[in-house]
C-alpha positions as CSV (number, residue, x, y, z in Angstrom):
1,X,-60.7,55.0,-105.7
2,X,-61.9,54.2,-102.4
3,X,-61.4,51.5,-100.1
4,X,-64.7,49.7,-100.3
5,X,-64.6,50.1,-104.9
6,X,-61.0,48.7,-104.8
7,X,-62.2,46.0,-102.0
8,X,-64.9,45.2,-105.1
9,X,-62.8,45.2,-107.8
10,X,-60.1,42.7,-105.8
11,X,-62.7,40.1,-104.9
12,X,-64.5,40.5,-108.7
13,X,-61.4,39.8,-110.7
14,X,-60.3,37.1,-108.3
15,X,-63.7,35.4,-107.9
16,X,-64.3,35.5,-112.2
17,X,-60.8,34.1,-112.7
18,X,-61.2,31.1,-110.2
19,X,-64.7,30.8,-112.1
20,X,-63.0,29.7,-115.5
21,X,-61.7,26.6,-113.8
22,X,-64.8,25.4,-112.1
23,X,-67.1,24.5,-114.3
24,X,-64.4,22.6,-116.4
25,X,-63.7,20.7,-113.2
26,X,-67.1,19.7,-112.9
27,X,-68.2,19.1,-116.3
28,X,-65.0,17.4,-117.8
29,X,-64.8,15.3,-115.0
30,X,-68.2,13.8,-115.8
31,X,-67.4,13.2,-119.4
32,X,-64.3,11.5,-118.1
33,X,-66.2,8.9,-115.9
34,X,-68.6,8.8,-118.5
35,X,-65.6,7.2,-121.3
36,X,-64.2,5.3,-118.3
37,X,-67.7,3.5,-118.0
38,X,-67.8,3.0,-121.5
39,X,-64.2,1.3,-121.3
40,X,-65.7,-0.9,-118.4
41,X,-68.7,-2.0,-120.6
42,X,-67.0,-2.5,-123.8
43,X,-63.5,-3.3,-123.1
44,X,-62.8,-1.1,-126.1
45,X,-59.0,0.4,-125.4
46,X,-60.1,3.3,-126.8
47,X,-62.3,4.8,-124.6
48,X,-59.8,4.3,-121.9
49,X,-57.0,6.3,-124.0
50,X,-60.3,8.8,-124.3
51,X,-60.2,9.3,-120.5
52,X,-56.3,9.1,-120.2
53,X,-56.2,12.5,-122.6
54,X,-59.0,14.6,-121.3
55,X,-57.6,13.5,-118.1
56,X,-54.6,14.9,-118.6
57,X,-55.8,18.6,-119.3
58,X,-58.5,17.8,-116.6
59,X,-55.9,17.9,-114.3
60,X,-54.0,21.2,-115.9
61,X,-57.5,22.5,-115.0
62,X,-57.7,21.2,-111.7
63,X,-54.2,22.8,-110.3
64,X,-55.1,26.1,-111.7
65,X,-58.4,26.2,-109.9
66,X,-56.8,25.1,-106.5
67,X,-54.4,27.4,-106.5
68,X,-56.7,30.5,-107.5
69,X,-59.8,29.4,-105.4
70,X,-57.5,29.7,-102.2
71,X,-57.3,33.3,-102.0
72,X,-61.0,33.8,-101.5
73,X,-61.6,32.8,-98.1
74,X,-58.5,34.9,-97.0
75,X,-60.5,37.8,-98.5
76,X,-63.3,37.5,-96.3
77,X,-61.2,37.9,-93.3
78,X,-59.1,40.6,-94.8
79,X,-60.7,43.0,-97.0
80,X,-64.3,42.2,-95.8
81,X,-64.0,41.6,-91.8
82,X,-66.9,43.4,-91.3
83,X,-69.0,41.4,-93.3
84,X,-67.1,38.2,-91.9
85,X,-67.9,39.5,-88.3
86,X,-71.5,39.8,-89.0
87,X,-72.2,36.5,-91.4
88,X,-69.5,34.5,-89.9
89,X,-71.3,32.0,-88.0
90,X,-74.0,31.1,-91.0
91,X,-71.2,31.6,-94.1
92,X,-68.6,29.7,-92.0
93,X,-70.2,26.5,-92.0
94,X,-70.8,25.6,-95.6
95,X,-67.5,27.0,-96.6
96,X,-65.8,24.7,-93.3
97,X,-67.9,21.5,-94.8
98,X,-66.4,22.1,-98.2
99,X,-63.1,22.1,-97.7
100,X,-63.0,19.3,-95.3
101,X,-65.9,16.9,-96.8
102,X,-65.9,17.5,-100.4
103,X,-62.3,19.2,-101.1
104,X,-60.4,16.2,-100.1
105,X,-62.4,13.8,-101.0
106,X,-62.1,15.4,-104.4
107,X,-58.5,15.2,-103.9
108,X,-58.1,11.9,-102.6
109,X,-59.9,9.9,-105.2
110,X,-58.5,11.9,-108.1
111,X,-54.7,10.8,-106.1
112,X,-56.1,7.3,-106.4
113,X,-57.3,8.0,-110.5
114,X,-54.0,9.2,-111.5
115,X,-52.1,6.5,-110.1
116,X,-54.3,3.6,-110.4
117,X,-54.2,2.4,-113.8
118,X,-53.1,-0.8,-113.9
119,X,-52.6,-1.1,-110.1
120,X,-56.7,-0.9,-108.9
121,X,-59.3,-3.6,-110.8
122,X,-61.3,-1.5,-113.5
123,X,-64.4,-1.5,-111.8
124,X,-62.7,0.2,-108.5
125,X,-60.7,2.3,-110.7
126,X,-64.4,3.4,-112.4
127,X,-65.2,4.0,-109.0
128,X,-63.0,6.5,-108.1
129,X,-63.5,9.1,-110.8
130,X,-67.0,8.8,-110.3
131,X,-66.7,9.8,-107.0
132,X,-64.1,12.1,-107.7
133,X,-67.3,14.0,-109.9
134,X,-69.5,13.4,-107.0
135,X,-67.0,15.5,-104.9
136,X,-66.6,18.1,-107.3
137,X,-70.2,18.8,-107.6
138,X,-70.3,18.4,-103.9
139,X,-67.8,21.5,-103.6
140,X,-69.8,23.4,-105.3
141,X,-73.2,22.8,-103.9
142,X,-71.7,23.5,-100.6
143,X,-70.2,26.8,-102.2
144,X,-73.8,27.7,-103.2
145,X,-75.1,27.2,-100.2
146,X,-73.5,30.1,-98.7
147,X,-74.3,32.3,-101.5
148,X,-77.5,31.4,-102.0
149,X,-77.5,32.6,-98.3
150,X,-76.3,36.3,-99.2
151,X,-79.4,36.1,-101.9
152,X,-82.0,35.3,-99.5
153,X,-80.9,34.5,-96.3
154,X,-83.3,31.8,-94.2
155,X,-82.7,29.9,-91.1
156,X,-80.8,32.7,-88.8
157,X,-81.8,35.2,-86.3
158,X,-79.8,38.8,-85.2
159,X,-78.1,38.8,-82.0
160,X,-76.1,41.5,-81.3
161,X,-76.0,42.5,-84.2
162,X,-74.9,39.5,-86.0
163,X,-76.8,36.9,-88.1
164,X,-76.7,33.1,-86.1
165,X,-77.5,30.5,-87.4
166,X,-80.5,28.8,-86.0
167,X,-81.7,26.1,-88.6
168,X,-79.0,24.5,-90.6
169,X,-81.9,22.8,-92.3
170,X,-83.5,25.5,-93.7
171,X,-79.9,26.6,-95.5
172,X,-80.2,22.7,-97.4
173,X,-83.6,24.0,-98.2
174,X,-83.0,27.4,-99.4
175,X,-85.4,28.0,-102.6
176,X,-82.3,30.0,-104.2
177,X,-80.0,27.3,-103.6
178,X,-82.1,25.0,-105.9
179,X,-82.7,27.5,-108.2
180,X,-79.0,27.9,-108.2
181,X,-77.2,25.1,-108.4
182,X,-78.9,22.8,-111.5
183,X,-78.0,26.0,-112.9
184,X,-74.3,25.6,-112.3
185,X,-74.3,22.3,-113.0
186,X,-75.6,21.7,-116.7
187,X,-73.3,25.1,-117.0
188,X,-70.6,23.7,-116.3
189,X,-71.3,20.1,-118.2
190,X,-72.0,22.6,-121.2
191,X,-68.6,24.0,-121.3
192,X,-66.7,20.5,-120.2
193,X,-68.4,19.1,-123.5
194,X,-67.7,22.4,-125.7
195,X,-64.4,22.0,-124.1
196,X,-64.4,18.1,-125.8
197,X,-66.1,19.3,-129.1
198,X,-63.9,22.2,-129.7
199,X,-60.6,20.1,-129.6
200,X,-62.0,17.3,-131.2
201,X,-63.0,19.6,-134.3
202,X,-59.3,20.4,-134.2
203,X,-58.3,17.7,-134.9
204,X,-60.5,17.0,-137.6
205,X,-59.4,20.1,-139.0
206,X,-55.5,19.0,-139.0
207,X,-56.5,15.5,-139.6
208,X,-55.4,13.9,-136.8
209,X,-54.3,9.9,-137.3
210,X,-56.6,8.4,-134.7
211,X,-59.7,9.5,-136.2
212,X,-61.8,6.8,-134.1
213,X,-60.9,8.1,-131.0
214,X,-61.3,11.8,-132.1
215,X,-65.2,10.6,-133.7
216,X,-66.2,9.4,-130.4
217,X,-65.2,12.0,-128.1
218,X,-66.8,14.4,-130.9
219,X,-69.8,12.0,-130.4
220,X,-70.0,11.7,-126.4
221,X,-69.2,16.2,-126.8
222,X,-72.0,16.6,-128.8
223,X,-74.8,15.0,-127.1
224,X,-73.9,16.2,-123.3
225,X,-73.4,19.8,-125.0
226,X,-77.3,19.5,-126.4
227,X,-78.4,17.8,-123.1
228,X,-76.7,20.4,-121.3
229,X,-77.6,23.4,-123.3
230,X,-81.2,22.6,-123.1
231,X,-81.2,21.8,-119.6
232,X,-79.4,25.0,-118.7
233,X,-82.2,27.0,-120.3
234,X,-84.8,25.2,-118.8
235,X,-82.9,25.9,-115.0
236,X,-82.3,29.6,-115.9
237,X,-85.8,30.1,-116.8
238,X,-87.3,28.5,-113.8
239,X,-84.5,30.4,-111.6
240,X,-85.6,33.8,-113.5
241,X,-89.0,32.9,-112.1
242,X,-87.5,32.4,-108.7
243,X,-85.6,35.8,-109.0
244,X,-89.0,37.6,-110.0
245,X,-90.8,36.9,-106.3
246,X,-87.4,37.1,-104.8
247,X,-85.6,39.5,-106.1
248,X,-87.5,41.5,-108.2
249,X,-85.6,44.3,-108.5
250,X,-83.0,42.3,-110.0
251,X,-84.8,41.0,-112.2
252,X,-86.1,45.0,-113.0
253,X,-82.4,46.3,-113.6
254,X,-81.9,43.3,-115.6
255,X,-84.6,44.3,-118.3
256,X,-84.0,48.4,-117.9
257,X,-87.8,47.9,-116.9
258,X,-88.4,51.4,-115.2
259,X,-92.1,51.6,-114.8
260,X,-94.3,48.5,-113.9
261,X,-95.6,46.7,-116.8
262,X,-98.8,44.7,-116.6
263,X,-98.6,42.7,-119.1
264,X,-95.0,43.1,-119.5
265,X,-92.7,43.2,-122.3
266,X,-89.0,41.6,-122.8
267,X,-86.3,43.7,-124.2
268,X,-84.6,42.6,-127.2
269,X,-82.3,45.6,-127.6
270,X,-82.4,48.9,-125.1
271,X,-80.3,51.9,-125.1
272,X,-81.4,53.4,-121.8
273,X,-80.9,56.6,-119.6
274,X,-80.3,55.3,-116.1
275,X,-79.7,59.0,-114.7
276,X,-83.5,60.0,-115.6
277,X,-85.2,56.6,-115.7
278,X,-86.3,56.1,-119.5
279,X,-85.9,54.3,-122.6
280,X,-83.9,56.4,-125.3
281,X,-83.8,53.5,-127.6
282,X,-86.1,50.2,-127.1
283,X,-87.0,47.1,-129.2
284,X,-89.7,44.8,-127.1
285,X,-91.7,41.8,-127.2
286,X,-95.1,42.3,-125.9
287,X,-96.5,40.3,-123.5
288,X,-92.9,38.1,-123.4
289,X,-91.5,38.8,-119.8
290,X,-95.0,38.2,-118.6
291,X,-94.7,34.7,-119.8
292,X,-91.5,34.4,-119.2
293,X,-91.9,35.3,-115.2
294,X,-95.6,33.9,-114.6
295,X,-96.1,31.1,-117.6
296,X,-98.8,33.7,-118.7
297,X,-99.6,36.9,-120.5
298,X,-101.0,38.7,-118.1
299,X,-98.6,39.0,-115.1
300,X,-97.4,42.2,-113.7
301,X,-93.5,42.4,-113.4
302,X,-92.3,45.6,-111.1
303,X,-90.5,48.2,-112.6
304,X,-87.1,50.2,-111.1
305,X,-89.1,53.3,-110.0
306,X,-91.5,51.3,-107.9
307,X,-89.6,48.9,-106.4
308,X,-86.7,52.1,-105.4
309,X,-89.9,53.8,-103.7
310,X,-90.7,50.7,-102.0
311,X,-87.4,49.9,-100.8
312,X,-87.0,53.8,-99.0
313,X,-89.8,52.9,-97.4
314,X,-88.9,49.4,-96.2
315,X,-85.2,50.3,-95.4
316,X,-84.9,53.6,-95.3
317,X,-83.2,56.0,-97.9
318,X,-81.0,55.3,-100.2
319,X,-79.9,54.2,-103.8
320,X,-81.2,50.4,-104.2
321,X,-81.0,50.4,-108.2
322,X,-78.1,48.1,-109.3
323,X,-76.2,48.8,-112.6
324,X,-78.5,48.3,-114.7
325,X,-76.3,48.7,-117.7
326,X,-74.1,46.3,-116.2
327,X,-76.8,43.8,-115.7
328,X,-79.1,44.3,-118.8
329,X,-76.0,43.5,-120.9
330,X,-75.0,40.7,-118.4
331,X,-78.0,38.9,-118.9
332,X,-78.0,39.4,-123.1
333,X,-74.7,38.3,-123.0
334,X,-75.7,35.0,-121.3
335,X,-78.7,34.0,-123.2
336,X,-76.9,34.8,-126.4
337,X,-73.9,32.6,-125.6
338,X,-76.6,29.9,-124.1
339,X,-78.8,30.1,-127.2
340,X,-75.6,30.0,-129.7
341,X,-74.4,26.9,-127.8
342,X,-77.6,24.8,-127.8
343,X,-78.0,26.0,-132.1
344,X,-74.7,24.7,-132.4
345,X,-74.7,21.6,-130.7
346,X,-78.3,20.8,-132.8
347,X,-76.7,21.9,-135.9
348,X,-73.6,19.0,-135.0
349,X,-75.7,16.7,-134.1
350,X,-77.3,16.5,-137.1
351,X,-74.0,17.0,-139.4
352,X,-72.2,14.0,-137.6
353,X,-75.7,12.2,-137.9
354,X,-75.5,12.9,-142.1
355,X,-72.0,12.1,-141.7
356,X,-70.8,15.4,-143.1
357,X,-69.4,17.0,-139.9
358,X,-65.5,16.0,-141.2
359,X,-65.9,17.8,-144.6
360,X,-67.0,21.0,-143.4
361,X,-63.8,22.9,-142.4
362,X,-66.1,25.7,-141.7
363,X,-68.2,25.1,-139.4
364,X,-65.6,22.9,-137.4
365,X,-63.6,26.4,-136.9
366,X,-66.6,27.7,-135.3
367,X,-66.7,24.6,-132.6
368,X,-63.3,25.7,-131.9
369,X,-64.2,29.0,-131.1
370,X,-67.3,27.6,-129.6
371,X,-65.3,26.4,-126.4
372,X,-65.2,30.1,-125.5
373,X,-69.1,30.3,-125.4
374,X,-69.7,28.4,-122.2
375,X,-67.0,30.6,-120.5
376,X,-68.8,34.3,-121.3
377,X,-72.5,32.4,-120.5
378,X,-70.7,31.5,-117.0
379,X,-69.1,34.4,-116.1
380,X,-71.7,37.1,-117.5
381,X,-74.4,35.2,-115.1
382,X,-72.4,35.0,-112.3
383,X,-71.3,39.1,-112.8
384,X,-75.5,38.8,-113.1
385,X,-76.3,37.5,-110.2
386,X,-73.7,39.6,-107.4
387,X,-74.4,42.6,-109.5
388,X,-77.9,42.7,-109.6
389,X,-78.2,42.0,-106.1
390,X,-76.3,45.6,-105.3
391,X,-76.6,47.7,-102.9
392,X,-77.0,44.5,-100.8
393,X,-73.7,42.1,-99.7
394,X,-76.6,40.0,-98.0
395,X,-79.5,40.5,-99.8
396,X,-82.1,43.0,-97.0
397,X,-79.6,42.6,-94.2
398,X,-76.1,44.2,-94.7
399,X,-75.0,46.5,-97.6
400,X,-72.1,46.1,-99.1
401,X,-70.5,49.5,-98.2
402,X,-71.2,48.4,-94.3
403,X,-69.5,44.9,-95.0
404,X,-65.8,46.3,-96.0
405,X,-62.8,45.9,-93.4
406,X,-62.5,49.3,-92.0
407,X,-59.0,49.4,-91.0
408,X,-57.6,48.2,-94.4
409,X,-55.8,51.1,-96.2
410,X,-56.6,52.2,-99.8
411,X,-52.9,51.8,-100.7
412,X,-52.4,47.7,-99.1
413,X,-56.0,46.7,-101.1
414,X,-54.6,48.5,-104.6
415,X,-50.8,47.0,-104.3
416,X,-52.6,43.2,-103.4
417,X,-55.3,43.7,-106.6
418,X,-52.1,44.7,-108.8
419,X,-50.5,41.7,-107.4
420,X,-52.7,39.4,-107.7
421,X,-53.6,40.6,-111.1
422,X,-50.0,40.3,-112.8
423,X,-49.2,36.6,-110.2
424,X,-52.5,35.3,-112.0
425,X,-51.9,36.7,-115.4
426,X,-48.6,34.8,-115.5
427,X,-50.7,31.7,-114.3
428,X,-53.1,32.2,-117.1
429,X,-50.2,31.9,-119.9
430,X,-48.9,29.0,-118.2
431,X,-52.2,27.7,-117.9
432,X,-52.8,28.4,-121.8
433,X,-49.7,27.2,-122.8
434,X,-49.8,23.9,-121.0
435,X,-53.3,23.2,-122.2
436,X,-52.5,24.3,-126.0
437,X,-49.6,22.2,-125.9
438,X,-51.4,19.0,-124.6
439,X,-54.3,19.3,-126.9
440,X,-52.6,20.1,-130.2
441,X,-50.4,16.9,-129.2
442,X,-53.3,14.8,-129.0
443,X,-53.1,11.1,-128.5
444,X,-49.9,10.7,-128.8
445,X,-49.9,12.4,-125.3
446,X,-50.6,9.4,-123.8
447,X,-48.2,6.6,-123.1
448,X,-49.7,3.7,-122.7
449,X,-46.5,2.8,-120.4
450,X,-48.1,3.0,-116.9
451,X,-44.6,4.4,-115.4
452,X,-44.6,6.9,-118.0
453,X,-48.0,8.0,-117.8
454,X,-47.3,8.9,-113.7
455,X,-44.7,10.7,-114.6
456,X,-46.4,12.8,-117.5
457,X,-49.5,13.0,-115.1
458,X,-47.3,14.8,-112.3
459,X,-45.6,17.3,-114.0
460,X,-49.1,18.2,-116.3
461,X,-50.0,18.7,-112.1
């Protein structure tokens, strides 16, 4: 392998890992505030011992996703310095803002959660995992503000052959960033609430002695995994809108849609020939993408072939066809998982509602399984969206074979991926283990002794 496909490979397996911790940063620390309120309002002592145990693996989380999310930015500089060079002064910014702003504020407050039981009054206690969610979400809006820069970049001008920044406004205002982040967001509330649902049928299953406090996270799980789940769809669609004036060929590889179709039909199953440009196998829904992209069934949606010719012309020649194999089965892979989640979270619903959820053993395994689902619907769009967007690092500006660091030997990028790869394999089984350990434990993880919670809260750190 080359430089520039090792270079890929590195920064892919490092950026999916440190993906499985974000969204369950974001959307478990919600759920958390949101028992903590109820605690506030009620008094009941049970939704505090709620937040004290989800906090705990909240924070397991949280480590793991410090730890791998600081390799990243040393990447840029390393194995992508040409890329760095060129983007530097508009990528620099958002990513500067979110490690000083949001990063330690996320930091700080959580600091002043763990150790403030007892020692802050509840209502400023309350306070400070709210704002420890606010800074989470923060850190990641600030995170999509630079890559919704690389999708379609606004507010900058080439000097010398480098992109400046000239309206810092216009990055805050970036139609891909808003298509973006509600996306990420009720994502990663969807797989903090699987997260809850899935260990709560657990311990249904093994009959766990506080069944109250099992019932009502089950409870709070279910309904922000159906809000969620819903509203995810609803932001994918409108982004998948977004994507087909902005992106089209993205959208193209994503449906193995090689000629223009007008009206234009969504694939529910194709076994295509990339190499020639055809359908070998295809099942399709008439009129479906043209709905789908437009709100109507009469739309024209670009094909590969069209939009390749076009781009020769516009940027002279080359291969501008992402994997389309790659992203067609990306994309199935995360509606499935979305569509599986929001069925599930109905079907719950309504079982909890006719107060038969408990008795069937069956369906409880699958909840359990269930807090996988969230995970492959987050990393198969995010392997979506930087795939699709290939050849281009920033999307009609710099490919991504010109963005590699050029003095960076083959051998010094493979021994750092097979690094990295084994140092955060070990991390995962830790990670695993420590979480398994905690949940299967259950409440009686929780001391209600202040002192002794610290303690437990620290070394779960």
């Amino acid at each position: 392998m080359d430089a520039l496909t090792l270079s890929r490979l590195q920064f892919g397996s490092t950026i999916i890992y440190h993906f499985l911790f974000v969204p369950l940063t974001m959307g478990l620390s919600l759920i958390i505030a949101l028992m903590e309120t109820q605690y506030v309002r009620t008094g009941n002592e049970t939704y505090k011992r709620m937040a004290q145990f989800w906090g705990k693996l909240f924070l397991i989380n949280f480590a793991l996703g410090v730890v791998t999310g600081i390799v990243q930015e040393f990447q840029f500089g390393m194995n992508w310095s040409t890329y760095s060079r060129f983007i530097g002064d508009v990528f620099g910014a958002p990513l500067a803002i979110e490690a000083l702003l949001a990063f330690f504020l996320e930091s700080t407050f959580l600091g002043v959660w763990i150790f403030g039981w007892e020692k802050l009054s509840k209502k400023v206690h309350l306070l400070a995992i709210w704002l420890v969610v606010l800074a989470s979400n923060l850190s990641a809006f600030w995170i999509i503000i630079a890559n919704a820069f690389m999708q379609q970049p606004v507010g900058y001008a080439i000097h010398n052959g480098r992109a400046e920044m000239t309206n810092f406004f216009a990055l805050l205002t970036n139609p891909t960033l808003w298509e973006q982040f509600p996306h990420v967001f009720f994502g990663a509330i969807t797989t903090g609430a699987f997260f809850v649902v899935g260990i709560s049928a657990y311990h249904f299953i093994k009959k766990s002695a506080d069944h109250d406090f099992f019932q009502r996270s089950m409870r709070i799980g279910l309904i922000v995994a159906l809000v969620g789940s819903i509203a995810v769809s609803v932001a994918g669609h409108l982004g998948g809108q977004h994507v087909v004036q902005q992106q089209p060929m993205k959208m193209a590889a994503a449906e193995a849609l090689w000629d223009s179709e007008s009206p234009a039909s969504f694939s529910l199953f194709t076994i295509g020939d990339p190499k020639n440009m055809k359908d070998v196998f295809a099942i399709k829904v008439p009129y479906a993408l043209s709905f789908l992209s437009y709100n109507n069934l009469t739309g024209e949606v670009k094909g590969i072939k069209e939009l390749q010719a076009q781009y020769v012309k516009e940027y002279g020649p080359g291969n501008y066809v992402p994997p389309v194999v790659v992203t067609y089965w990306s994309f199935r892979l995360m509606l499935g998982a979305g569509a599986v989640m929001a069925l599930l979270s109905m079907a719950g619903l309504f079982l909890m509602w006719k107060k038969r959820l408990e008795q069937m053993s069956w369906f409880l395994w699958i909840l359990v399984a269930g807090i996988a689902l969230p995970y492959i619907a987050n990393t198969f769009g995010w392997v979506l969206a930087e795939i699709g967007r290939q050849p281009w690092l920033v999307n009609g500006l710099l490919k991504t074979a010109d963005g590699v660091s050029p003095s960076v030997s083959t051998g010094v990028i493979l021994f750092s991926l097979i690094a990295f790869i084994a140092v955060y394999g070990v991390l995962a089984v830790i990670d695993g283990l420590l979480m398994l350990k905690v949940a299967r434990q259950g409440v009686e993880a929780v001391e209600t002794h202040v002192e002794s919670k610290e303690e437990e809260l620290v070394t779960a750190y």
